[in-house]
Backbone as a ProteinNet text record, in pm:
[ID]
protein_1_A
[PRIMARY]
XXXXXXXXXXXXXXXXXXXXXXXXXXXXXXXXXXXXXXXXXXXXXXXXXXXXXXXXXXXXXXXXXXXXXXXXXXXXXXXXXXXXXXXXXXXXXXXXXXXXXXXXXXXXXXXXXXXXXXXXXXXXXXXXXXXXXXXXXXXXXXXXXXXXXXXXXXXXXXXXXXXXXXXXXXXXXXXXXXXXXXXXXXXXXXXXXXXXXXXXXXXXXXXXXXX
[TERTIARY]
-3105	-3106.2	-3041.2	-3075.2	-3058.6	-2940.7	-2838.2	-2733.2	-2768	-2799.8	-2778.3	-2887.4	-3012	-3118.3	-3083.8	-3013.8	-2972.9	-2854	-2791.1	-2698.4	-2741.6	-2899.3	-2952.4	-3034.3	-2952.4	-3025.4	-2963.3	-2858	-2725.7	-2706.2	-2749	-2765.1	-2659.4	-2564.9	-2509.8	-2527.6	-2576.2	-2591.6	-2520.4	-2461.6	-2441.9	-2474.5	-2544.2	-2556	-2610.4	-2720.6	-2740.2	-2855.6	-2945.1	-3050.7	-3144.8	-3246	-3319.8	-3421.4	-3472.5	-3616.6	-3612.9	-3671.7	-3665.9	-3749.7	-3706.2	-3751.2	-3891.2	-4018.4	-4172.5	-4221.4	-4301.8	-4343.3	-4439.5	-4387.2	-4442.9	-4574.7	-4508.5	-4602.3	-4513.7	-4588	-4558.4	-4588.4	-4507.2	-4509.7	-4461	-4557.1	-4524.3	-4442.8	-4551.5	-4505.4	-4346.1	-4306.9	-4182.1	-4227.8	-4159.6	-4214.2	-4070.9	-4141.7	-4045.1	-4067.6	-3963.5	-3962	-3973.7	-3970.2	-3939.7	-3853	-3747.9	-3693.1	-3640.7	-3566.3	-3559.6	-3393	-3318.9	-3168.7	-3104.3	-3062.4	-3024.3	-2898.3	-2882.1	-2781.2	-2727.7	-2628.4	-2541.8	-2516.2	-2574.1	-2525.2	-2390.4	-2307.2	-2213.2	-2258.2	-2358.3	-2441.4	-2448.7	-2453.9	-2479.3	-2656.9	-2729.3	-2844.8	-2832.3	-2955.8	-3007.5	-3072.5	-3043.3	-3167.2	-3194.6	-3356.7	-3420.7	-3475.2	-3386.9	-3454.5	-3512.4	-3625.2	-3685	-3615.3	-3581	-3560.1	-3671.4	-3640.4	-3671.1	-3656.6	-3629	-3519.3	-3617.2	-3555.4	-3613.7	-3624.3	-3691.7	-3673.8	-3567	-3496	-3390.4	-3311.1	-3255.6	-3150.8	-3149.7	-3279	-3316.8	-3229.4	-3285.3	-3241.4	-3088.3	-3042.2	-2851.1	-2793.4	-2838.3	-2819	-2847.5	-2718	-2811.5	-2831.4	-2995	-3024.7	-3116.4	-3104.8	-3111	-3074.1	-3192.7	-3194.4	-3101.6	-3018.5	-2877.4	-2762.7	-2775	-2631.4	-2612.5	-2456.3	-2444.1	-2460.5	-2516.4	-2554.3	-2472.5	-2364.7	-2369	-2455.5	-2485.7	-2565.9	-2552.7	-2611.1	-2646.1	-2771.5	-2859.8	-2932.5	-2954.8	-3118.7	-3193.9	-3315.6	-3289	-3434.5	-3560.8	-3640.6	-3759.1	-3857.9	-4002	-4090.6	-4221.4	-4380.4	-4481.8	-4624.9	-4739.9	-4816.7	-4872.4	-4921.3	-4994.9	-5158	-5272.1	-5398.9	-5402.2	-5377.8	-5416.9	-5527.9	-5578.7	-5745.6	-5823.4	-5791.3	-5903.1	-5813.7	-5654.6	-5592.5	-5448.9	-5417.2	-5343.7	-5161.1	-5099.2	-4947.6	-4876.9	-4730.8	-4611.9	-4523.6	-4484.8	-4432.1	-4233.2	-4192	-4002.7	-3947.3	-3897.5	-3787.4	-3661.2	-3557.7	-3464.9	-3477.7	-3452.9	-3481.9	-3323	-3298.9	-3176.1	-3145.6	-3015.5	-2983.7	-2849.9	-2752.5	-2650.7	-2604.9	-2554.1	-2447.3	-2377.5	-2302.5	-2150.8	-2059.8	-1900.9	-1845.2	-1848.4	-1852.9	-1839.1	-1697.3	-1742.8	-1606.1	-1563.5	-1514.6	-1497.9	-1514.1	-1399.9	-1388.8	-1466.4	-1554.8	-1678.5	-1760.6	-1842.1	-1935.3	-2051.2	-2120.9	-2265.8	-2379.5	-2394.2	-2530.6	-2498.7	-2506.8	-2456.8	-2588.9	-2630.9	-2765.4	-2700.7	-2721.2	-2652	-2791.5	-2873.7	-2983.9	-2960.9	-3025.7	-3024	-3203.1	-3228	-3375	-3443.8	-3572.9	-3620	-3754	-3717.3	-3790	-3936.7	-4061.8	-4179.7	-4275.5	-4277.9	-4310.2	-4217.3	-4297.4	-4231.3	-4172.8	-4011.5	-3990.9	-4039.8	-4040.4	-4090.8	-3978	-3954.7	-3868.7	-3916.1	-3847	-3857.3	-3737.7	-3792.1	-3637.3	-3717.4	-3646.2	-3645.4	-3662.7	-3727.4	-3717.1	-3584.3	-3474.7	-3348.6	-3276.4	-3391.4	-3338	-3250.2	-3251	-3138.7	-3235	-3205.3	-3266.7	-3273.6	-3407.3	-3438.3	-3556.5	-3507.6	-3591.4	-3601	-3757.8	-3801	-3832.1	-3795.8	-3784.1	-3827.3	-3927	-3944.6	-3883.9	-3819.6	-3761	-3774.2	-3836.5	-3854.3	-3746.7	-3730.2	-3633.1	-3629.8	-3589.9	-3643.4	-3613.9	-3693.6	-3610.3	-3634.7	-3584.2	-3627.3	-3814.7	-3854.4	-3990.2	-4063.8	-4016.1	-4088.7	-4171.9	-4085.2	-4108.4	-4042.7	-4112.3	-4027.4	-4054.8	-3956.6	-3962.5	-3992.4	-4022.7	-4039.6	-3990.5	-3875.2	-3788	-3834.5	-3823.1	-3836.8	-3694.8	-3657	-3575.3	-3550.8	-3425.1	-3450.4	-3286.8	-3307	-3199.5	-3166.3	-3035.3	-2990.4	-2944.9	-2887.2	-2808.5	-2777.9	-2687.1	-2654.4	-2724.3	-2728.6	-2794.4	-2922.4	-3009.9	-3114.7	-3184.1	-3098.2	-3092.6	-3062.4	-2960.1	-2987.9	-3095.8	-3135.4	-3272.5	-3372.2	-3425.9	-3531	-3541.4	-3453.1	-3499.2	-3466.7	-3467.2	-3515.7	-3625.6	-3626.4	-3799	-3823.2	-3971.9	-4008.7	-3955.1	-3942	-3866	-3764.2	-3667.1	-3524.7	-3458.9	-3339.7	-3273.7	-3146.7	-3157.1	-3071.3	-2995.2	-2885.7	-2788	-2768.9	-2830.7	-2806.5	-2717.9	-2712	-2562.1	-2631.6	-2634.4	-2615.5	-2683.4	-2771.4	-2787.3	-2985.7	-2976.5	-3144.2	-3127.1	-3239.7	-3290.3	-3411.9	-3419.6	-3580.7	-3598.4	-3708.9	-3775.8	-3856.5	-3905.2	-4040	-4106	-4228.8	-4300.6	-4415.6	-4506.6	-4663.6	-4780.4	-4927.9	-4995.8	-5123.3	-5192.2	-5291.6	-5426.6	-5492.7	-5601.8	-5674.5	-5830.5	-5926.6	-6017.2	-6024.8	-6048.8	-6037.2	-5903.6	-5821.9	-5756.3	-5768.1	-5711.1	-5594	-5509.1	-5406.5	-5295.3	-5182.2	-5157.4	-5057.1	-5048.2	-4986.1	-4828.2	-4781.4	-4599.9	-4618.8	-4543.1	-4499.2	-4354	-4343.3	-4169.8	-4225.2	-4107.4	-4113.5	-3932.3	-3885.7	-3805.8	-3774.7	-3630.4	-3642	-3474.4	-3425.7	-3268.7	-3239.8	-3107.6	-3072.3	-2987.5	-2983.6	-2878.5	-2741.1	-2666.4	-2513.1	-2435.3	-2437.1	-2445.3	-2515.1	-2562.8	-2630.4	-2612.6	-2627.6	-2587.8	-2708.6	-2712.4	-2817.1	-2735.6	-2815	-2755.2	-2873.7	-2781.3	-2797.6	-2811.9	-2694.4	-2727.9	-2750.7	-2896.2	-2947.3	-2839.2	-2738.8	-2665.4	-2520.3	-2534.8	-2444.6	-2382.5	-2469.9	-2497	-2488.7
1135.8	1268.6	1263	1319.1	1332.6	1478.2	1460.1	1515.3	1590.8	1524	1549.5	1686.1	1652.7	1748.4	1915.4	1844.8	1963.6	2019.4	2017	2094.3	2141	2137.8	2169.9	2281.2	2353.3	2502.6	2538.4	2614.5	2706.7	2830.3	2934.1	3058	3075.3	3191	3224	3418.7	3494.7	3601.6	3635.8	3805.6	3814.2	4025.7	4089.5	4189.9	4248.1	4328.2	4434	4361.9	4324.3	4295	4392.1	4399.8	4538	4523.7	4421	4395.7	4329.5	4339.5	4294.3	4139	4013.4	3893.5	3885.6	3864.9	3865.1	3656.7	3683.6	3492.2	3466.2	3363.9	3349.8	3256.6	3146.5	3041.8	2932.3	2800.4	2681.1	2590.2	2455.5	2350.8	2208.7	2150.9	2022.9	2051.6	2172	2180.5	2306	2318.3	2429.4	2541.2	2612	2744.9	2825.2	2928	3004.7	3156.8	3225.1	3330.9	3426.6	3543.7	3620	3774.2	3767.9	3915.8	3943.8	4077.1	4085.9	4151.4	4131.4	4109.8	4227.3	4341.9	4457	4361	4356.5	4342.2	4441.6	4504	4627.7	4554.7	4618	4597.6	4707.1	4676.3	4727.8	4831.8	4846.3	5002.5	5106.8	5030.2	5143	5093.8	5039.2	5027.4	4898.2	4877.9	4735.7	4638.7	4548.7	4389.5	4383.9	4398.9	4369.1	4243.3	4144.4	3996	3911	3851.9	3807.6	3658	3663.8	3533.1	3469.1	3296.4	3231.7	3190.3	3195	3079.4	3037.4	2918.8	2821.6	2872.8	2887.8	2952.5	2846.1	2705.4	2736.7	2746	2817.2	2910.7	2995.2	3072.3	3223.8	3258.1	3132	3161.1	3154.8	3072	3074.1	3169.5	3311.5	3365.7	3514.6	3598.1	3743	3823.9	3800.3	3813.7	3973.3	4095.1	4239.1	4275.6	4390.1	4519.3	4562.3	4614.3	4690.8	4615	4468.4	4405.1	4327.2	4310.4	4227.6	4078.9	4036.2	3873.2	3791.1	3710.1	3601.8	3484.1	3434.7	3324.1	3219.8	3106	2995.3	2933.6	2875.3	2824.4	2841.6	2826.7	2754.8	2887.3	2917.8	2974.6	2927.9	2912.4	2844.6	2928.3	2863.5	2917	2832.8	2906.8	2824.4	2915.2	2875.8	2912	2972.4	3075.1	3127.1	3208.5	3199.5	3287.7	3406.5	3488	3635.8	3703.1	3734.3	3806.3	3702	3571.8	3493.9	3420.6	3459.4	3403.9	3368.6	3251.6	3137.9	3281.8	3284.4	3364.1	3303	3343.4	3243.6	3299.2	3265.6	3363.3	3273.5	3386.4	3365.1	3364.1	3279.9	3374.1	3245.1	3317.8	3225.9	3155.2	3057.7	2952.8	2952.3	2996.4	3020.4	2852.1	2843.2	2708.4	2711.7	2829.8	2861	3021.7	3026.6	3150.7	3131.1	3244.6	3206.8	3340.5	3298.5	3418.5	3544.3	3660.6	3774.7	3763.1	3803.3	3783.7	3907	4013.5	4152.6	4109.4	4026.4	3971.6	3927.2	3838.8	3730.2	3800	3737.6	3808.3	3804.4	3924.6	3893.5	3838	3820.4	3747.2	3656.2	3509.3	3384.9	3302.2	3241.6	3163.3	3079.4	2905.9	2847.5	2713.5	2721.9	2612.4	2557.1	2461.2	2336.8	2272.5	2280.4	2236.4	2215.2	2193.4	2191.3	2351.5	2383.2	2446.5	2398.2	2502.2	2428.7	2512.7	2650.8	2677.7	2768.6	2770.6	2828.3	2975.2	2964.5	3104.7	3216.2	3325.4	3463.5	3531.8	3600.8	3669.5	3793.8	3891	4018.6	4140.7	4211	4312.9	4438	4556.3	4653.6	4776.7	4893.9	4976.4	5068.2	5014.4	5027.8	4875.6	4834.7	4725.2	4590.1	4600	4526.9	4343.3	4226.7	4150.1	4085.1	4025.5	3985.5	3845.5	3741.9	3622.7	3562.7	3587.1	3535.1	3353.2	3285.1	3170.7	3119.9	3013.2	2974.2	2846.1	2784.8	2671.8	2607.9	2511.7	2388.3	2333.4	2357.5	2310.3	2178.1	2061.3	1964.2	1963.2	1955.6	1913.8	1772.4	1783.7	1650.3	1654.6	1530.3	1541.1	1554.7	1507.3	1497.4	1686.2	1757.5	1886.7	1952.9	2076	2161.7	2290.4	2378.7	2481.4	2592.6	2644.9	2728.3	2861.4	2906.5	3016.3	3084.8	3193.6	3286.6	3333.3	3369.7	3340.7	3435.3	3585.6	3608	3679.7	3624.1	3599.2	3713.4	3818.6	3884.4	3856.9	3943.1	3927.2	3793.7	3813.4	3607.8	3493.6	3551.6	3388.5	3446.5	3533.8	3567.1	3456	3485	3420.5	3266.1	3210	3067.3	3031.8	3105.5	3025.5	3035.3	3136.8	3133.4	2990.9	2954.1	2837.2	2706	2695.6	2579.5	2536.3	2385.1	2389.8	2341.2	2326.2	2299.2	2109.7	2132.3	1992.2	1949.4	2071.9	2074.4	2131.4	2067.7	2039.2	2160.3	2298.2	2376.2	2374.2	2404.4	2483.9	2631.3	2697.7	2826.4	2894.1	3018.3	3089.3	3184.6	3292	3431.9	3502.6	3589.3	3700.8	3697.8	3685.3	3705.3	3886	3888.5	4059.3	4095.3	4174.9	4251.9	4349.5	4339.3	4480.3	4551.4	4655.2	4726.4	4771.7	4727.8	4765.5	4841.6	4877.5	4962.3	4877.3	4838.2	4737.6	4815.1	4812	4926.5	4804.7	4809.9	4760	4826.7	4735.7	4768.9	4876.9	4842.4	4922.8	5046.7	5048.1	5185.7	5255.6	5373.3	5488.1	5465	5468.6	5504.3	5376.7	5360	5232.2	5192.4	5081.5	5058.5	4961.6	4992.1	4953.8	4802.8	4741.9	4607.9	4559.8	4423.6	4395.4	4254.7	4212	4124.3	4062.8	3936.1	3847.4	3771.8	3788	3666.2	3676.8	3556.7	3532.5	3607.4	3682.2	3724.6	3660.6	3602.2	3489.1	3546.1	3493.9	3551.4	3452.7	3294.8	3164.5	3095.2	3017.6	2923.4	2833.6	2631.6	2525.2	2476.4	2393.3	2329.5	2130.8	2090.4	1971.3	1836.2	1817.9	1700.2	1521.6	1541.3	1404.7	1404.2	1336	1321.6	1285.6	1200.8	1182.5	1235.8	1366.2	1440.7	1480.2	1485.4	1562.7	1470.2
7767.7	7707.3	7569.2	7463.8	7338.2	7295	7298.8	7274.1	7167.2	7051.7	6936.4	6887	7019.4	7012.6	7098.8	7179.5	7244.1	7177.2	7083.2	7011.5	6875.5	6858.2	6723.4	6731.7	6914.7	6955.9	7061	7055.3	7115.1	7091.6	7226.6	7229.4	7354.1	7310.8	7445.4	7398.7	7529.6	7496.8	7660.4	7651.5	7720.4	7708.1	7794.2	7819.7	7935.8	7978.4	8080	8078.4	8245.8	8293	8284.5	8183.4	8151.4	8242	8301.6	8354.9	8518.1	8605.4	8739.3	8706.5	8716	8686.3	8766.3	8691.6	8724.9	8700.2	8785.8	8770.4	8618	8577.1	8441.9	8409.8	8426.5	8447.6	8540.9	8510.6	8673.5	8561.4	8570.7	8455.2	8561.9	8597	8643.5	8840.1	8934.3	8994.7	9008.7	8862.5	8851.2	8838.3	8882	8796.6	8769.5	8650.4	8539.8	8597.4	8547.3	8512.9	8439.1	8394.2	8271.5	8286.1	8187.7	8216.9	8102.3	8053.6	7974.9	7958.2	7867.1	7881.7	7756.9	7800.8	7686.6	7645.9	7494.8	7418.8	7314.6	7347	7283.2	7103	7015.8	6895.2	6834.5	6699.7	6649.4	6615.3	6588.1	6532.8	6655.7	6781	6835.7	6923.5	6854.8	6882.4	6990.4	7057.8	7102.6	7074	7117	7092	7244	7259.5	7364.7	7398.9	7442.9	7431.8	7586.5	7529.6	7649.2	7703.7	7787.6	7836.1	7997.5	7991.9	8043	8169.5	8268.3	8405.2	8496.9	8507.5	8587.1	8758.6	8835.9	8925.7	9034.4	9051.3	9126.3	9036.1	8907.7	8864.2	8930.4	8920.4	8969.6	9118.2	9180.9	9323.6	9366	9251.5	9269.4	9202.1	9101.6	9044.3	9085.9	9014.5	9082.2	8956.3	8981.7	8827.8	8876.8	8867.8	8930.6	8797.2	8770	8718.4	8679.8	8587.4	8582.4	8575.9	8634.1	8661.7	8527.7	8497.4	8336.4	8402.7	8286.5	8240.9	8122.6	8150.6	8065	8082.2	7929.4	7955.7	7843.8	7890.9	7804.4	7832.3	7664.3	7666.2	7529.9	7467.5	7431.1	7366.8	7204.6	7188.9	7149.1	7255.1	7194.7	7150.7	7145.5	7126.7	7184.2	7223.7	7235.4	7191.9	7172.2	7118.1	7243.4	7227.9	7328.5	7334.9	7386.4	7330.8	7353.2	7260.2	7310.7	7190.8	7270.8	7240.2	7114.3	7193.7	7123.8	6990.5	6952.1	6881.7	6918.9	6840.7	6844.7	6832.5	6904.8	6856.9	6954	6836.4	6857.7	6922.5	7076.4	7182.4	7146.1	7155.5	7154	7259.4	7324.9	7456.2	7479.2	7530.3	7539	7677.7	7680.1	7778.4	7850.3	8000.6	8058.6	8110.7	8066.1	8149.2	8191.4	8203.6	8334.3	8273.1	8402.9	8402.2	8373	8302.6	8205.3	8257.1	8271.2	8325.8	8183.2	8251.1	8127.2	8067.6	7914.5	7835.2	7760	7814.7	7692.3	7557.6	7517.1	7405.1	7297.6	7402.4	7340.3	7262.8	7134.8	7090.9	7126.2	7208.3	7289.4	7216.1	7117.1	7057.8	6954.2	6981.4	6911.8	6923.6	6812.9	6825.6	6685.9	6732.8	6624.9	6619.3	6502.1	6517.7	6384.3	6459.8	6282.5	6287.8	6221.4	6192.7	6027	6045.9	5914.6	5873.5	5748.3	5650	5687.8	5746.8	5727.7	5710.2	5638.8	5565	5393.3	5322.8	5259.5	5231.5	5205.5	5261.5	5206	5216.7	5163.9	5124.5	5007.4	4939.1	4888.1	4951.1	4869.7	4882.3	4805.9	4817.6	4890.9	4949.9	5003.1	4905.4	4945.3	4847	4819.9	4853.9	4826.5	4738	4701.2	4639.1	4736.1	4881	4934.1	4955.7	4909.6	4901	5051.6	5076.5	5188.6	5165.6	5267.6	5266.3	5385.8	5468.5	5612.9	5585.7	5704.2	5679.3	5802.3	5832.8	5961.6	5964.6	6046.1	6088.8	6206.4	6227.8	6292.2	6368.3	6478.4	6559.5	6660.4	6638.3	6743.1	6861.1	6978	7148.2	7195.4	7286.9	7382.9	7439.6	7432.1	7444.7	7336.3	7218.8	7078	7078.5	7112.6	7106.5	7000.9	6935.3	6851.6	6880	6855.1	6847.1	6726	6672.7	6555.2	6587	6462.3	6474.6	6384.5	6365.8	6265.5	6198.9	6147.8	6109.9	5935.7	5954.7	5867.2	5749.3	5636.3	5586	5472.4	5446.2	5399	5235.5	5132.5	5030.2	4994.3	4984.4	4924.9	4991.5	5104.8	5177.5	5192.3	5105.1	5086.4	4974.2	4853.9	4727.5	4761.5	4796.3	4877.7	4890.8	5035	5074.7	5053.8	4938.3	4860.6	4774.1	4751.7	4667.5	4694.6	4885.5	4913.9	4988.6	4942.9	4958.2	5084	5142.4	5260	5266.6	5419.5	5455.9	5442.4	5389.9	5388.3	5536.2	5535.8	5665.8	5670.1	5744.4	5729.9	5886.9	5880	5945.8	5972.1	6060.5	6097.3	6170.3	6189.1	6271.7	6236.8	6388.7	6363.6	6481.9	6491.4	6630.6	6649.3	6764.4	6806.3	6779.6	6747.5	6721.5	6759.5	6831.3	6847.7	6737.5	6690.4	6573.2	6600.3	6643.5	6665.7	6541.9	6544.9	6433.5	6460.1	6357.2	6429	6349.1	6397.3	6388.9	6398.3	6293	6307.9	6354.7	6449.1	6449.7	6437.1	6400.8	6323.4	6441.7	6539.6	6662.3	6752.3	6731.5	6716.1	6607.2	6636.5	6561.1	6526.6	6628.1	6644.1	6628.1	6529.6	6516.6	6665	6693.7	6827.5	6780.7	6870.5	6842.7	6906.4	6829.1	6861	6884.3	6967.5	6856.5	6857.7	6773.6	6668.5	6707.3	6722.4	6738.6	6650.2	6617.4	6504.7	6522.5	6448.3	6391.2	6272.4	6328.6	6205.2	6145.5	6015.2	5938.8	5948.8	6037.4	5933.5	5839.6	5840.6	5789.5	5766.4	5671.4	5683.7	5535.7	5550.3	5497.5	5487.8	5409.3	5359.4	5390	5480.1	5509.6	5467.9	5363.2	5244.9	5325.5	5377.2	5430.1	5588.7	5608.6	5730	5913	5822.4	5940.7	5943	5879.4	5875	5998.2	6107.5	6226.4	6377.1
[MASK]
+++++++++++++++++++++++++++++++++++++++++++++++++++++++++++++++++++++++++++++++++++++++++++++++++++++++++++++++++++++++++++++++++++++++++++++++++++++++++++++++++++++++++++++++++++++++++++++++++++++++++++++++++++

């Protein structure tokens, strides 16, 4: 096992079980789960995030509707077909229970990966600067993950001007967004959400075996 891969994607979240765990898919004989985990933000608002578990987690765990969750693991991602096109599904991948911590801060996501496309920069019509960034995350199994990934004020300006195939250091909070998506079909535009990292740090790592 590759140490070095498994510490280049560290999520510990801890909040309210929003969803009753439903069967997902089956991978080599296993099968997964899916549920979905309320996380209380400083504002007041929520992050609605989907997570993963292996079903014997599931079964040593009391993972119920309403009850709080600490956790650890892993945000990945995989391509999935819906209505005939290629989209990039998010969810955190559970790999234990963690005791609850008042203290602790409930949404920590710390990845290191590479730049692979180029980022997007723009400002808000309040002027507040903003730059989406996707990043390449490696696992075990010559696997990667792809984050979305999106960066504020100063570390807006940063990472606009580095280029693809550069090796960053991240820190900061999974977020759900709801947005509205007008298809060409319907009238009426339909609500989405949308997953991504929100930056609160991030390094630009120069030398390869820094790490």
């Amino acid at each position: 096992m590759n140490y070095d891969l498994i510490n280049n994607n560290r999520v510990y979240l801890q909040g309210v079980i929003d969803s009753e765990p439903i069967f997902d898919h089956e991978v080599m004989d296993e099968k997964f789960y899916s549920f979905s985990l309320r996380i209380a933000r400083l504002s007041g608002q929520d992050d609605i995030v989907p997570v993963t578990i292996p079903m014997k987690l599931l079964e040593s765990s009391n993972i119920k509707k309403g009850e709080k969750l600490a956790l650890r693991g892993q945000f990945r991602s995989h391509n999935k077909l819906v209505d005939g096109k290629s989209k990039l599904i998010l969810s955190v991948f559970m790999k234990e229970v963690c005791e609850w911590d008042n203290l602790a801060n409930p949404n920590v996501v710390e990845l290191t990966g590479y730049i692979c496309k180029e980022p997007i920069y723009r400002t808000t019509p309040f002027m507040r600067e903003i730059c989406d960034v996707l990043l390449a995350v490696n696992r075990n199994f010559d696997k990667s993950d792809y984050i979305p990934c999106i960066a504020w004020g100063k570390n807006a300006q940063f990472v606009r001007k580095i280029p693809v195939g550069s090796r960053l250091q991240i820190s900061g909070r999974i977020q759900s967004r709801e947005y509205s998506k007008q298809l060409p079909e319907i009238a009426v535009p339909i609500k989405k959400i949308a997953y991504e990292v929100s930056v609160s740090s991030v390094a630009l790592i120069e030398n390869e075996n820094a790490l």
